[in-house]
N, C-alpha and C positions, 0 to 999 in steps of 0.2 A: 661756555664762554660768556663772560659779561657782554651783554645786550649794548653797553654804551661803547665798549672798544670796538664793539661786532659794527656797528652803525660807522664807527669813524675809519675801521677799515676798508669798509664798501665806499665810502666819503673820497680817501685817498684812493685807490684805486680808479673811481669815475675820475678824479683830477687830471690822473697819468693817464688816462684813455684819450681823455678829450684834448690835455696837450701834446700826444702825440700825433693826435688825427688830425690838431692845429698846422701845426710845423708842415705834415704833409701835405697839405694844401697852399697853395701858394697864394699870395695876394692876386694875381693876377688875372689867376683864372678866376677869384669871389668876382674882379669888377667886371671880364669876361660876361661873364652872366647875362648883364644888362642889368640896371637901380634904375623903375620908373615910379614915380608914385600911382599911388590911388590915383590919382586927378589926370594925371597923364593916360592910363587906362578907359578909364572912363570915359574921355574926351575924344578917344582914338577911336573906341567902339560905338560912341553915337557918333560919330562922322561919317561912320559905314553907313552908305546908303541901304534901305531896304531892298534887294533885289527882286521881290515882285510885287504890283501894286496889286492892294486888295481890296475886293470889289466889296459891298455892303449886303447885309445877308436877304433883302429883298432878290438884286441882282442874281445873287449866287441859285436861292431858289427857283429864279424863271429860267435861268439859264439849264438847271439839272432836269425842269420840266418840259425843254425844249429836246432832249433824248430821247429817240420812238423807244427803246425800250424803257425807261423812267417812265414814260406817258404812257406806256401800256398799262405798265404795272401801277398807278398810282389810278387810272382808268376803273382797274379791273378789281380795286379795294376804295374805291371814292367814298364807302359808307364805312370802311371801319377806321380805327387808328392806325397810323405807319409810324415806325421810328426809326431812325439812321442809326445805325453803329460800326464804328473803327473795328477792323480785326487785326490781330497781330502777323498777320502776313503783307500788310500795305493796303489789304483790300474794305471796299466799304458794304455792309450789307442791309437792303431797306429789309425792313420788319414789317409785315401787317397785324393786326390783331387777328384777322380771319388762319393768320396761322402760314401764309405767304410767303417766301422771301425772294430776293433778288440780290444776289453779289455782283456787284461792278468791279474785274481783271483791276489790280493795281494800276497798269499800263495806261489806263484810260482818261480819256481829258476828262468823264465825266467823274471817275472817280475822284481824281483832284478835285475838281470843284465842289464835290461832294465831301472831300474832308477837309478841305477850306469852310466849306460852310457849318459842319461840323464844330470845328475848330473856333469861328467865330461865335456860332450861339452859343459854346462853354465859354469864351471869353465874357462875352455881353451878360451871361447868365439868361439867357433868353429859349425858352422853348425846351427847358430842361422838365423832366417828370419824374416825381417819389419809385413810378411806378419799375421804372426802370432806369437805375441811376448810371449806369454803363454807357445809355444811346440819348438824342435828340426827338423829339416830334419831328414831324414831317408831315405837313399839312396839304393834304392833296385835293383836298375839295374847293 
């Protein structure tokens, strides 16, 4: 079959597809829909207030140090390095270099505030290391 009737057959054919798919949709249910623009969107979504304020990553740090178990554990590695990392279960785990670790139960206020803190030094870029691009520092001394 010539190449050029092949192409205007498939041509005609999408035509009749798409005006029958027309017909069947009714004007009413397109304006149903809801037409907002861009600007409308946008406008609606910074109006959302943040729902929780967020503390600054000094705070967040004295705060995860005021945990007797955080305090033990950061106590009982004060000479080596520690780093924080996200795990994909919700939970947060500190790291020592001595080889250490401690998981904090998702459940926990400490873990919250420990992947808030988290969450802020990747925002800030702050306390990030080549060494481990996955976790945070976490400065216990």
């Amino acid at each position: 079959m010539d190449p050029i009737i092949a192409s205007g057959l498939v041509s005609v054919g999408k035509n009749f597809i798409q005006g029958i798919s027309n017909t069947l949709t009714s004007d009413s249910e397109v304006d149903s829909l809801g037409k907002s623009s861009f600007s409308d969107e946008l406008n609606s979504a910074s109006a959302t207030p943040v729902g929780k304020t967020r503390m600054n990553a000094k705070a967040l740090h004295a705060s995860l140090l005021e945990d007797p178990q955080i305090a033990s554990f950061a106590e009982r590695n004060k000479d080596c390095q520690v780093f924080l990392e996200k795990r994909a279960d919700g939970s947060v785990k500190f790291l020592s270099s001595s080889g250490e670790t401690l998981v904090l139960a998702k459940e926990s206020k400490s873990c919250a505030n420990a992947s808030s803190y988290f969450d802020l030094c990747v925002l800030e870029e702050k306390n990030l290391t080549s060494l481990r691009p996955d976790a945070v520092i976490f400065d216990v001394a």
